[in-house]
BAPA-133722 format. One record per residue (C-alpha): chain; residue in three letters; residue number from 1; x negated, y negated, z. Coordinates in steps of 0.001 Angstrom, whole numbers. Layout:
N
A  Ala  NUM  X  Y  Z
...
REM end
This chain:
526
A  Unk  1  33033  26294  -114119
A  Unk  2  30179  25469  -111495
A  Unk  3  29373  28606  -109679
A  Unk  4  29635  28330  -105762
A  Unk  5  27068  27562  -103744
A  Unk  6  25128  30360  -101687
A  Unk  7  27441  31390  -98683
A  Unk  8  30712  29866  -99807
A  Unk  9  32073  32537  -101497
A  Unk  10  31568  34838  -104733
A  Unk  11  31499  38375  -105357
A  Unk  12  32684  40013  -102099
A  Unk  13  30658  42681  -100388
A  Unk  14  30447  46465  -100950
A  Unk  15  32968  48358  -98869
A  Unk  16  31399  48927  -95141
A  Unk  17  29371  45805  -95480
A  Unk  18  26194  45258  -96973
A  Unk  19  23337  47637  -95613
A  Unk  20  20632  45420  -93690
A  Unk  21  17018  45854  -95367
A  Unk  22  14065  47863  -94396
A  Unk  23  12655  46878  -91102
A  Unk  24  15696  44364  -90430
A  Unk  25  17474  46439  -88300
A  Unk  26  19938  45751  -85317
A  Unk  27  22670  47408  -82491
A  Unk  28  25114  49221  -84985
A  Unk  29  28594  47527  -84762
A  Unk  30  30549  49632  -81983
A  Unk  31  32791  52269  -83483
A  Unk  32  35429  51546  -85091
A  Unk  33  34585  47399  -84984
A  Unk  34  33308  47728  -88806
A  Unk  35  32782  44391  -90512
A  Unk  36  29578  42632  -91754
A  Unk  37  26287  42966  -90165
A  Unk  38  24354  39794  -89115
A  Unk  39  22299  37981  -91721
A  Unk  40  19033  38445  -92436
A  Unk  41  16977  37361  -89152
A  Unk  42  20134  36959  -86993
A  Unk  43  20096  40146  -85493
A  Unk  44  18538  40966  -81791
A  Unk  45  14739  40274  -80909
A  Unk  46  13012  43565  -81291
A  Unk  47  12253  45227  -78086
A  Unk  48  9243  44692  -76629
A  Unk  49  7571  42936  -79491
A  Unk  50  8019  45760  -82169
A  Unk  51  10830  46859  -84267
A  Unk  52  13602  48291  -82876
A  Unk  53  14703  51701  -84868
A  Unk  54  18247  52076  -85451
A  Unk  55  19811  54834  -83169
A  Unk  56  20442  58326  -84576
A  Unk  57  23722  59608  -82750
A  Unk  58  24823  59531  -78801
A  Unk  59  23135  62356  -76990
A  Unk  60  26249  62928  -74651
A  Unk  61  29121  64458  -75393
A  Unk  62  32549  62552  -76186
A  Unk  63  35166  63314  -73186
A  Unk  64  39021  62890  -73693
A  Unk  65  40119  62609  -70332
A  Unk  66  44136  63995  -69764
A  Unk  67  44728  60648  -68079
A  Unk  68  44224  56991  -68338
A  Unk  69  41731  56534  -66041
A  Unk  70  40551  53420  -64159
A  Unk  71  37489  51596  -65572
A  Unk  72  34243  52098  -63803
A  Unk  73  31970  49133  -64896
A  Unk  74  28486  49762  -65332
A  Unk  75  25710  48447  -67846
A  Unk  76  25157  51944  -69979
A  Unk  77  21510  53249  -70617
A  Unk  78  21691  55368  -74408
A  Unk  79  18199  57492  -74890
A  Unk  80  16487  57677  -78139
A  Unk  81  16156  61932  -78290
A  Unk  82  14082  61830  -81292
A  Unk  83  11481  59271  -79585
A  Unk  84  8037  60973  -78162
A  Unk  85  9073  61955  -75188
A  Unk  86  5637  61353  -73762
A  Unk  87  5311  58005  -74456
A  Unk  88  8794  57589  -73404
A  Unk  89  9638  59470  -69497
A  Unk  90  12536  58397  -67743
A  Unk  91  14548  60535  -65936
A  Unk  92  18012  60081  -68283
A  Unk  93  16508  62349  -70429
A  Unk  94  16661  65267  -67766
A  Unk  95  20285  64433  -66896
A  Unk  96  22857  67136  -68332
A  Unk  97  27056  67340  -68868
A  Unk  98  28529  69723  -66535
A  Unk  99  32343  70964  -66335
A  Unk  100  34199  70170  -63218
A  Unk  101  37686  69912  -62104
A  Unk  102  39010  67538  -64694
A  Unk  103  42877  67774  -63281
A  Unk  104  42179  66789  -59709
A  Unk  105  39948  63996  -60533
A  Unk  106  42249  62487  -63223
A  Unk  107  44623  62961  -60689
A  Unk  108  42585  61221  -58149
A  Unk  109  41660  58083  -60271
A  Unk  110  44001  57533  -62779
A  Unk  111  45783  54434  -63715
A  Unk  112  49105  55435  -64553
A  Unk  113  51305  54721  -62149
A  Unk  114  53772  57417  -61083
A  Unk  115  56975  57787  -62441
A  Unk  116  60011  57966  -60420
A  Unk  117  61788  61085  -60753
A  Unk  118  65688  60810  -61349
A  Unk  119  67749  63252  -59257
A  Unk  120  71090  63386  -59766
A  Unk  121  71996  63840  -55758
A  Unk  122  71913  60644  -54218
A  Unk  123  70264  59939  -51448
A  Unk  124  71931  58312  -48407
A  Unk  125  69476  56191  -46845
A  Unk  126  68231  57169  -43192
A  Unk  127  70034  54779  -40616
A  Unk  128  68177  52754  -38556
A  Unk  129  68721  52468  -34772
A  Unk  130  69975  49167  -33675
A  Unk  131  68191  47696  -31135
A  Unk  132  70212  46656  -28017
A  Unk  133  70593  43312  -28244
A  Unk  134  69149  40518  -25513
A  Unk  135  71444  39096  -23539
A  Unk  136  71421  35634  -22234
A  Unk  137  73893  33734  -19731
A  Unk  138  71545  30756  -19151
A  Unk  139  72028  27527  -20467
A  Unk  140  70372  27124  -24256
A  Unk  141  68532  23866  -22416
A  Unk  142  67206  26199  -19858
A  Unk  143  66555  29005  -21533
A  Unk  144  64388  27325  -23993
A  Unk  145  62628  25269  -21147
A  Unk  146  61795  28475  -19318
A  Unk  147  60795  30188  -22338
A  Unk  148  58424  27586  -23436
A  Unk  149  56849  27728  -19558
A  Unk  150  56479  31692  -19578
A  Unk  151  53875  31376  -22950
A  Unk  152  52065  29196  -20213
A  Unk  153  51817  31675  -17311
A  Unk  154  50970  35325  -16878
A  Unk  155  53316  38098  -17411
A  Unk  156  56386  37846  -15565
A  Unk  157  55436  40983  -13739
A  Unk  158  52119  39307  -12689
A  Unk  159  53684  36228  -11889
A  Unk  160  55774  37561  -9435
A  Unk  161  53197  39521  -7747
A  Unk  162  50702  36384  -8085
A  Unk  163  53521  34421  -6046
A  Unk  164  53505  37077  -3326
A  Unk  165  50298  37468  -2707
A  Unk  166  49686  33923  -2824
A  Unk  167  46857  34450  -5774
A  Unk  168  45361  30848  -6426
A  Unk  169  43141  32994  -9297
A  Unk  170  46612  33368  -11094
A  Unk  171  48452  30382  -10730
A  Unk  172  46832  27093  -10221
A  Unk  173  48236  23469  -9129
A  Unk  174  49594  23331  -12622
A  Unk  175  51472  26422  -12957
A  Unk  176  52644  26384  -9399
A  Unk  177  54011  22268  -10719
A  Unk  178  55432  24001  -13387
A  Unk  179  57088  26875  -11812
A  Unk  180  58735  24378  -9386
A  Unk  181  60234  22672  -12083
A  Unk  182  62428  25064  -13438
A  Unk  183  63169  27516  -10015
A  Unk  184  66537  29230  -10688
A  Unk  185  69681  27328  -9532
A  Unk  186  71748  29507  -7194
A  Unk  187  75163  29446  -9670
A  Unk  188  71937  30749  -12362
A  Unk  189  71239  33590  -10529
A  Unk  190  74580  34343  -9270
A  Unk  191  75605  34611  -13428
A  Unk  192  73308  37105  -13654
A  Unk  193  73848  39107  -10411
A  Unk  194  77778  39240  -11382
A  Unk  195  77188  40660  -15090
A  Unk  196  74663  43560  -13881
A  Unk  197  77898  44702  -11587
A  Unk  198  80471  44364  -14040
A  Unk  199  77742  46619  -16158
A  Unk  200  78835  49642  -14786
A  Unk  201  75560  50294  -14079
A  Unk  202  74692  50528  -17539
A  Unk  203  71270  49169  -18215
A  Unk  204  71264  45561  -19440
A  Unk  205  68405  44303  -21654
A  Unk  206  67812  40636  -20219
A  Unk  207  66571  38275  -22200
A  Unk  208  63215  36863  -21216
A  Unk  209  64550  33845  -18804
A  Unk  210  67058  35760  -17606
A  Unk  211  64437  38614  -16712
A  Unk  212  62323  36033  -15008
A  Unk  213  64896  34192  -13570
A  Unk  214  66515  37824  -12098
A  Unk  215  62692  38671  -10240
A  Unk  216  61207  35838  -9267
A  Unk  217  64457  34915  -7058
A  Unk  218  64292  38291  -5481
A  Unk  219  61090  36915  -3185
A  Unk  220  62501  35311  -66
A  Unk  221  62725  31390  410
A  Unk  222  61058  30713  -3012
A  Unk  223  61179  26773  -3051
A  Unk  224  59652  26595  501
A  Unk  225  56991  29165  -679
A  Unk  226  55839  27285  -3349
A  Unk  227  56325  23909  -1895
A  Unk  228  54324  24595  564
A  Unk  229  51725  26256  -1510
A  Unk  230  51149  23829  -4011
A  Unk  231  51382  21221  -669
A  Unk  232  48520  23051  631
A  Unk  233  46494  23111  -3259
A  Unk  234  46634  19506  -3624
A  Unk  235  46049  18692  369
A  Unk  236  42206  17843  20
A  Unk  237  42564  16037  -2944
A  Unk  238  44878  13496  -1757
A  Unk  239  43146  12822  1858
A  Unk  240  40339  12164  -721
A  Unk  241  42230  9975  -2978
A  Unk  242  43396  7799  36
A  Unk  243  40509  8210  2383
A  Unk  244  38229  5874  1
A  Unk  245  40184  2736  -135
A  Unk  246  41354  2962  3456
A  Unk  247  37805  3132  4427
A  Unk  248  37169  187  2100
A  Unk  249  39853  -1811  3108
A  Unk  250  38935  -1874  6913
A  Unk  251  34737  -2397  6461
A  Unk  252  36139  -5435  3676
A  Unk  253  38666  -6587  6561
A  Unk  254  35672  -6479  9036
A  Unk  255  32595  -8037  7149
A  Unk  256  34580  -11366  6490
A  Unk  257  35036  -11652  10449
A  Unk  258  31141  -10685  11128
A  Unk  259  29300  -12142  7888
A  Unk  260  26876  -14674  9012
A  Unk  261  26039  -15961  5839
A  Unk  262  30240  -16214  4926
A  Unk  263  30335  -18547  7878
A  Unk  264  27387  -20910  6388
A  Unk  265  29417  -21416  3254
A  Unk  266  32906  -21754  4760
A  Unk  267  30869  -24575  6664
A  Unk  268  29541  -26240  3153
A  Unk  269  32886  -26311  2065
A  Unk  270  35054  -27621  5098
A  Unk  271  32003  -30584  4843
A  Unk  272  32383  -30945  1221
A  Unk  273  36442  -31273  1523
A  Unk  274  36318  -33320  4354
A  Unk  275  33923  -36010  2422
A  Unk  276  36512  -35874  -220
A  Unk  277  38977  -36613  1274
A  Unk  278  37424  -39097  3616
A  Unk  279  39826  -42128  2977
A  Unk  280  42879  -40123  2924
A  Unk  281  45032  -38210  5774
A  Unk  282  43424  -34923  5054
A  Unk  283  40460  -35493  5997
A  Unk  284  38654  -34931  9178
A  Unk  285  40018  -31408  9260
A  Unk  286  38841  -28467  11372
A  Unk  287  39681  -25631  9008
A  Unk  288  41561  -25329  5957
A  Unk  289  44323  -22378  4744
A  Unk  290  42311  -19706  2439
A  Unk  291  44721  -20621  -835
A  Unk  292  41918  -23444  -1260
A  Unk  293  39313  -20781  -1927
A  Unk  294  40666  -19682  -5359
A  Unk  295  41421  -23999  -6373
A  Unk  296  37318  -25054  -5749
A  Unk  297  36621  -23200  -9070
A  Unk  298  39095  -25045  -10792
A  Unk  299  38363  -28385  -9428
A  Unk  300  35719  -30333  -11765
A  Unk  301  33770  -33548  -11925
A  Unk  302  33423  -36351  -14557
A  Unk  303  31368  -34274  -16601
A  Unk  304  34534  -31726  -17059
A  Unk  305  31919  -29143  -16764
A  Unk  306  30705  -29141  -13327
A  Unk  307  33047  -27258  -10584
A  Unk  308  33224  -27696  -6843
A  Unk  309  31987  -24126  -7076
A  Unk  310  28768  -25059  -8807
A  Unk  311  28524  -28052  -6176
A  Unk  312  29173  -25338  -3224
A  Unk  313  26288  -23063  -4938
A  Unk  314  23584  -25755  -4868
A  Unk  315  24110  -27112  -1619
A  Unk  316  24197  -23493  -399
A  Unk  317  20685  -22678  -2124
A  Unk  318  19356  -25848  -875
A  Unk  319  20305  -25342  2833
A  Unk  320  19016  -21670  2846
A  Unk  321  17609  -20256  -1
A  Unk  322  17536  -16532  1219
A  Unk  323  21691  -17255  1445
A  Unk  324  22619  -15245  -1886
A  Unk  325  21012  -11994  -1013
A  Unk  326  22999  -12192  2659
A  Unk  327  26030  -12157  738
A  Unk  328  25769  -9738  -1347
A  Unk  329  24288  -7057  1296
A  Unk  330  26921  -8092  4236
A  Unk  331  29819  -8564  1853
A  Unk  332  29261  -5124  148
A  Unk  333  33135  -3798  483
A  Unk  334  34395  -6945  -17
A  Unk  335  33333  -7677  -2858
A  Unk  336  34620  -4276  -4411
A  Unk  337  37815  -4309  -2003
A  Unk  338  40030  -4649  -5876
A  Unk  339  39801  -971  -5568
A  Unk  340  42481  -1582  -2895
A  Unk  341  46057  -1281  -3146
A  Unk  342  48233  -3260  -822
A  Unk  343  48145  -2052  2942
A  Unk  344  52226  -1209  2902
A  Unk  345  51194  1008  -130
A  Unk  346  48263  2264  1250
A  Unk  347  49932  2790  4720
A  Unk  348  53151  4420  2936
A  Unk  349  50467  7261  1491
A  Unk  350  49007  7960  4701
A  Unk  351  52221  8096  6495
A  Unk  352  53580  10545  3508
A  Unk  353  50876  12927  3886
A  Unk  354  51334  12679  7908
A  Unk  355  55364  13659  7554
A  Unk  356  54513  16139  4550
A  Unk  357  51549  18201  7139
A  Unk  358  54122  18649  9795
A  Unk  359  57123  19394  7726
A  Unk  360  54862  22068  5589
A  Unk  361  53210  23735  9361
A  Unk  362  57050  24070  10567
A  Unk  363  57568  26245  7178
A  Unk  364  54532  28217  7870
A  Unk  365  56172  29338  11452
A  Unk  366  59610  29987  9501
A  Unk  367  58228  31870  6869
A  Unk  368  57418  34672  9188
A  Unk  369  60680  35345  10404
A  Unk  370  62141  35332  6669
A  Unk  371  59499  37565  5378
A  Unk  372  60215  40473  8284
A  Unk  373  63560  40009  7145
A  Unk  374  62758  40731  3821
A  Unk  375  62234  44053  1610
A  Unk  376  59628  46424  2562
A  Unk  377  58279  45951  -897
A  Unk  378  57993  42526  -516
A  Unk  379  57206  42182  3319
A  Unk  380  53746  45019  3041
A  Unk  381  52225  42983  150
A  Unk  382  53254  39526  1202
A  Unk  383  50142  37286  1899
A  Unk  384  51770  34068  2874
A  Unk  385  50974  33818  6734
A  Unk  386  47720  35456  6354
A  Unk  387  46748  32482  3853
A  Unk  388  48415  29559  4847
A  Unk  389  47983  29897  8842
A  Unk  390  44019  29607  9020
A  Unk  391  44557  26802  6051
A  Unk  392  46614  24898  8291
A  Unk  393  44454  24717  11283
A  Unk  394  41536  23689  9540
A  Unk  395  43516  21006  7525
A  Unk  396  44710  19750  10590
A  Unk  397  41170  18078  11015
A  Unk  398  40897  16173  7967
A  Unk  399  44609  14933  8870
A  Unk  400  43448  13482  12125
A  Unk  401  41047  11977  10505
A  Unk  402  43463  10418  8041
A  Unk  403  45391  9155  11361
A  Unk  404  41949  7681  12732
A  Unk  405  41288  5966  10002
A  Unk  406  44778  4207  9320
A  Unk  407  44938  2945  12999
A  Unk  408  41191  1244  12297
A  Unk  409  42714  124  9134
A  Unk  410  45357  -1360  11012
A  Unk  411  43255  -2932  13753
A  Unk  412  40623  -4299  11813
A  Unk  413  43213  -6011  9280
A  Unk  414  45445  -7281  12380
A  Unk  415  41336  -9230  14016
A  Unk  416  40999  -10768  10325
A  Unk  417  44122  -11823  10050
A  Unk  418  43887  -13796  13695
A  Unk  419  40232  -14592  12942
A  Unk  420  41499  -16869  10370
A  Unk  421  44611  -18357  12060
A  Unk  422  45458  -22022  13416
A  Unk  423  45162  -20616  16780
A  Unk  424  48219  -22167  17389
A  Unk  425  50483  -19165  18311
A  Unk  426  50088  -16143  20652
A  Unk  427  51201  -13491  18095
A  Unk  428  49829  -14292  14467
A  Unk  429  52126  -12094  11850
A  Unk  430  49839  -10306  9323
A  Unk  431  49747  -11532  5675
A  Unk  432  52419  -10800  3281
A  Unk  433  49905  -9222  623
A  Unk  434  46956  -7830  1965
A  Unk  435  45458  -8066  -1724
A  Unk  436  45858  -11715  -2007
A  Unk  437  44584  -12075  1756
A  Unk  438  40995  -10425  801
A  Unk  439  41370  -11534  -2672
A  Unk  440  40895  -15336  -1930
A  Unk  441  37639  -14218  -474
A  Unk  442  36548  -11991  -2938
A  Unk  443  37170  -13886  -5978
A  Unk  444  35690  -17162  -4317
A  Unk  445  32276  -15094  -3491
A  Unk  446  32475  -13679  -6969
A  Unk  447  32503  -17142  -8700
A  Unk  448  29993  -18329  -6084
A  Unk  449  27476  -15898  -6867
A  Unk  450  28116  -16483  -10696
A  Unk  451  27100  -20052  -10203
A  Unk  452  24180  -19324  -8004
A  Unk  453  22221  -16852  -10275
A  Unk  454  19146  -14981  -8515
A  Unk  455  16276  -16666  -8503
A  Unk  456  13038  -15033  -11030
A  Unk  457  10517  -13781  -8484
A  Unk  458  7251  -16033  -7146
A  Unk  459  3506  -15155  -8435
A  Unk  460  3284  -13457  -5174
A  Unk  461  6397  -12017  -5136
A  Unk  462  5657  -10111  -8177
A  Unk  463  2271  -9406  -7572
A  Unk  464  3427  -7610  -4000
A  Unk  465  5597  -5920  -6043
A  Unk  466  2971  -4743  -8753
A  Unk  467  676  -3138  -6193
A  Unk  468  3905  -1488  -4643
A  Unk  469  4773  71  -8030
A  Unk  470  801  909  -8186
A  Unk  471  504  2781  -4914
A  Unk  472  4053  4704  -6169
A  Unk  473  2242  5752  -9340
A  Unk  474  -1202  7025  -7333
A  Unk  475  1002  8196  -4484
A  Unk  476  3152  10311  -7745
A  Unk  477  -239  11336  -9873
A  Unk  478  -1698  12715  -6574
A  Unk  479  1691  14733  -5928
A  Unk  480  1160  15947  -9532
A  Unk  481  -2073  16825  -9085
A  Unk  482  -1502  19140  -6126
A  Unk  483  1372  20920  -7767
A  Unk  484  -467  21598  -10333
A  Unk  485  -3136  22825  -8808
A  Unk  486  -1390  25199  -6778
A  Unk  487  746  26195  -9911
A  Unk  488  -2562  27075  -11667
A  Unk  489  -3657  29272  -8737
A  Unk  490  -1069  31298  -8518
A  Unk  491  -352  31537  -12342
A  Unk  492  -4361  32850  -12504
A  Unk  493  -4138  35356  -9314
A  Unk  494  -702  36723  -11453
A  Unk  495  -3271  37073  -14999
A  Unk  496  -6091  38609  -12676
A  Unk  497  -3203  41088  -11135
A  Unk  498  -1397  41559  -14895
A  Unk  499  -5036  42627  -16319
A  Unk  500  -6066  45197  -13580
A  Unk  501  -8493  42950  -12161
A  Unk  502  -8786  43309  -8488
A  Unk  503  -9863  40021  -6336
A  Unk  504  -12167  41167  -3475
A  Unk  505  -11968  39482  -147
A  Unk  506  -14911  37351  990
A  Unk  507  -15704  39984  3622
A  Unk  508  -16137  42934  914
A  Unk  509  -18242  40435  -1538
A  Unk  510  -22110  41814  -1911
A  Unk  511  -24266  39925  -22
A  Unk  512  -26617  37563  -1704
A  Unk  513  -30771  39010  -1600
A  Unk  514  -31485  35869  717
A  Unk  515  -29272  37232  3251
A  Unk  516  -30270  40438  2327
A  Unk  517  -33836  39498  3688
A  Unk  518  -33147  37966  6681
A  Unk  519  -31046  41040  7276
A  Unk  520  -34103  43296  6794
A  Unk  521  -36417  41307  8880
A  Unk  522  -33909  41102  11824
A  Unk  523  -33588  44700  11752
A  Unk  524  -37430  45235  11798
A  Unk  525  -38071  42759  14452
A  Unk  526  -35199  44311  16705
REM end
């Protein structure tokens, strides 16, 4: 038949493969791995550039260790013995086998595991000690709720002391808010009281809330403490909070009874509505009611474009062109008077501070009868007079303040409200809504100066204002200048110093040989 080709099959190969030819060699095949060698010009590169000579025989040792050991992975080096050893000097050669102690180190890193021994005793496994178990009379709604406030507060230990002591560092407006929240109901801690007597005075391992719950009502008159605390925390804030728009609300109820320039305008539009309604029974009127203000806006011509506002604005401009800027600068709070709630709100905050100041001083007095009453524990590290009495007394100013302010706020409100009457009754009533009262106003100056845009500045106007900004910038680089030169002074006295250079005084300087001369010949002359 055809023979095969080369390489797919025929006469197989000698046992332990075919030998590679002279000056082909390669890595023996590890031992034991047997089976054919690479083909001719497969093997690996020679080293180097030459021929790589196949290896004679391991120079170390073969070790049997007693154990299966664990694996240490590392990239061997094998030496050539045979090579010249001058050509080839490396310190593996000089490394020697040694005996050590084989046992403990196969006992030491082997990877058998160990083997259980049987025994035929059985072994009773040690019991463990059962912890006492918490105990917990509170509601599961309760306990929870307190449980979930404790991860928010120090240690119950350090809250209690925090309480005593009054320690703002420890509890802030927050924690004291949340603390007040959840105080322990008197039925609560009476629970508690009852089973620690029915204990027979056996030690009873509360559970968290119940631990809390069972110290913190120890401190005498807790809710008043921490009412009055928290009262005294937040005081500032809120104669801040309601300071602002009071203030507002009586300069906005003032400026629409002294504004000048709100007068013009009130006087372009009782003209303009009066010349409306010329042929009709409305006209010829003195005054008009303040709803009208917040209706010119929506009133508009033939064009459907123009308003009565837009009408207002020109005739304005045209009558006094410097009338926009007045209104702005002497309508100031009016104009951001939104900020504003309505003056039975507003009053109802003031008046709730007011009743909250005295009601919180009369606790401070009470507090120091309950606390002599109380523990010695409790009474020697108890802070609460010492903290809140000095508070108090300087609060009391920025109350009577508050006061001043409402009964301007008052006042001031009562004169608008009668400046813009009928003057037909004695006693004018104030406004129902104090928001729509200086809201007509406001939104009506608001459109106004929407329709009446600021006029761009004259030639002269902006050259004045160019040679302003000029003189700034000279007046600025001059500063500049200065600074810097006085910076640079100082930073080169500081180098002088630093390098160990000494500056001599004008009196120690060496005179110059001028003066030196006329020093001589005054001398001589003398």
């Amino acid at each position: 038949g055809i023979p095969p080709p080369p390489g797919a099959g025929g006469v197989p190969p000698p046992p332990g493969g075919i030998p590679a030819p002279p000056g082909m060699g390669g890595l023996p095949p590890p031992p034991g791995m047997g089976g054919l060698p690479p083909p001719p010009g497969m093997g690996l590169p020679p080293a180097f550039g030459g021929p790589q000579k196949q290896k004679r025989g391991m120079t170390q040792r073969k070790i049997k260790p007693k154990k299966k050991m664990n694996a240490l992975h590392w990239k061997r080096i094998l030496i050539d013995q045979e090579e010249d050893k001058e050509t080839n000097e490396t310190l593996w050669r000089n490394l020697k086998a040694f005996d050590f102690d084989e046992d403990e180190f196969a006992v030491a890193f082997t990877s058998e595991k160990k083997k259980k021994q049987k025994t035929s005793e059985k072994v009773e496994p040690k019991k463990k000690k059962k912890k006492a178990e918490v105990v917990r009379v509170l509601d599961p709604k309760t306990s929870q709720a307190v449980a979930i406030m404790l991860k928010s507060l120090p240690s119950i230990e350090q809250t209690y002391y925090a309480i005593i002591k009054m320690d703002g560092t420890e509890l802030d407006e927050e924690k004291l808010t949340m603390i007040i929240g959840l105080l322990p109901k008197p039925d609560e801690v009476a629970q508690i009281k009852t089973m620690e007597k029915n204990s027979g005075g056996e030690r009873i391992r509360w559970d968290k809330p119940e631990r809390y719950f069972k110290l913190i009502s120890k401190i005498p008159a807790l809710a008043v403490r921490l009412r009055t605390w928290k009262f005294s925390v937040t005081l500032s804030g809120r104669i801040k909070e309601v300071l602002e728009p009071l203030t507002c609300f009586t300069s906005a109820c003032r400026e629409i009874q002294e504004s000048a320039a709100l007068v013009e305008v009130l006087e372009v539009v009782l003209n303009v509505g009066n010349y409306m309604n010329g042929k009709t029974k409305r006209g010829q009127a003195d005054g008009f009611k303040l709803q009208l203000l917040q209706k010119l806006k929506d009133t508009k011509g033939n064009d459907k474009k123009t308003t009565l506002v837009d009408f207002i604005a020109e005739m304005c401009k045209s009558r006094h062109a410097n009338l926009r800027g007045m209104l702005e600068k002497e309508l100031e709070n009016l104009l951001k008077s939104d900020i504003c709630p309505e003056w039975t709100e507003l009053e109802g905050f003031v008046t709730a501070i007011d009743n909250q100041f005295k009601s919180n001083l009369k606790n401070v007095e009470n507090m120091k009868k309950t606390i002599a009453k109380a523990s010695e524990e409790i009474s020697t590290a108890d802070r609460f007079a010492e903290v809140m009495q000095p508070f108090f007394q300087n609060a009391k100013k920025q109350v009577n303040e508050m006061r001043f302010q409402r009964k301007e706020a008052i006042s001031a409100f009562t004169a608008a409200a009668e400046f813009y009457a009928d003057g037909m009754k004695a006693k004018v009533a104030l406004p129902k809504s104090s928001k729509e009262f200086l809201g007509a106003f406001r939104k009506f100056l608001q459109a106004l100066l929407k329709a009446w845009p600021p006029e761009e500045p004259t030639e002269e106007e902006l050259k004045a204002q160019q040679q302003k900004k000029m003189r700034m910038s000279q007046i600025n680089k001059k500063k500049d200048l200065d600074n810097r030169k006085k910076l640079g002074a100082k930073a080169m006295i500081q180098a002088l110093k630093k390098g160990g250079v000494k500056l001599r005084s004008i009196k120690n300087r060496r005179p110059s040989p001028a003066a030196r001369q006329a020093k001589e010949f005054t001398r001589k002359s003398g």
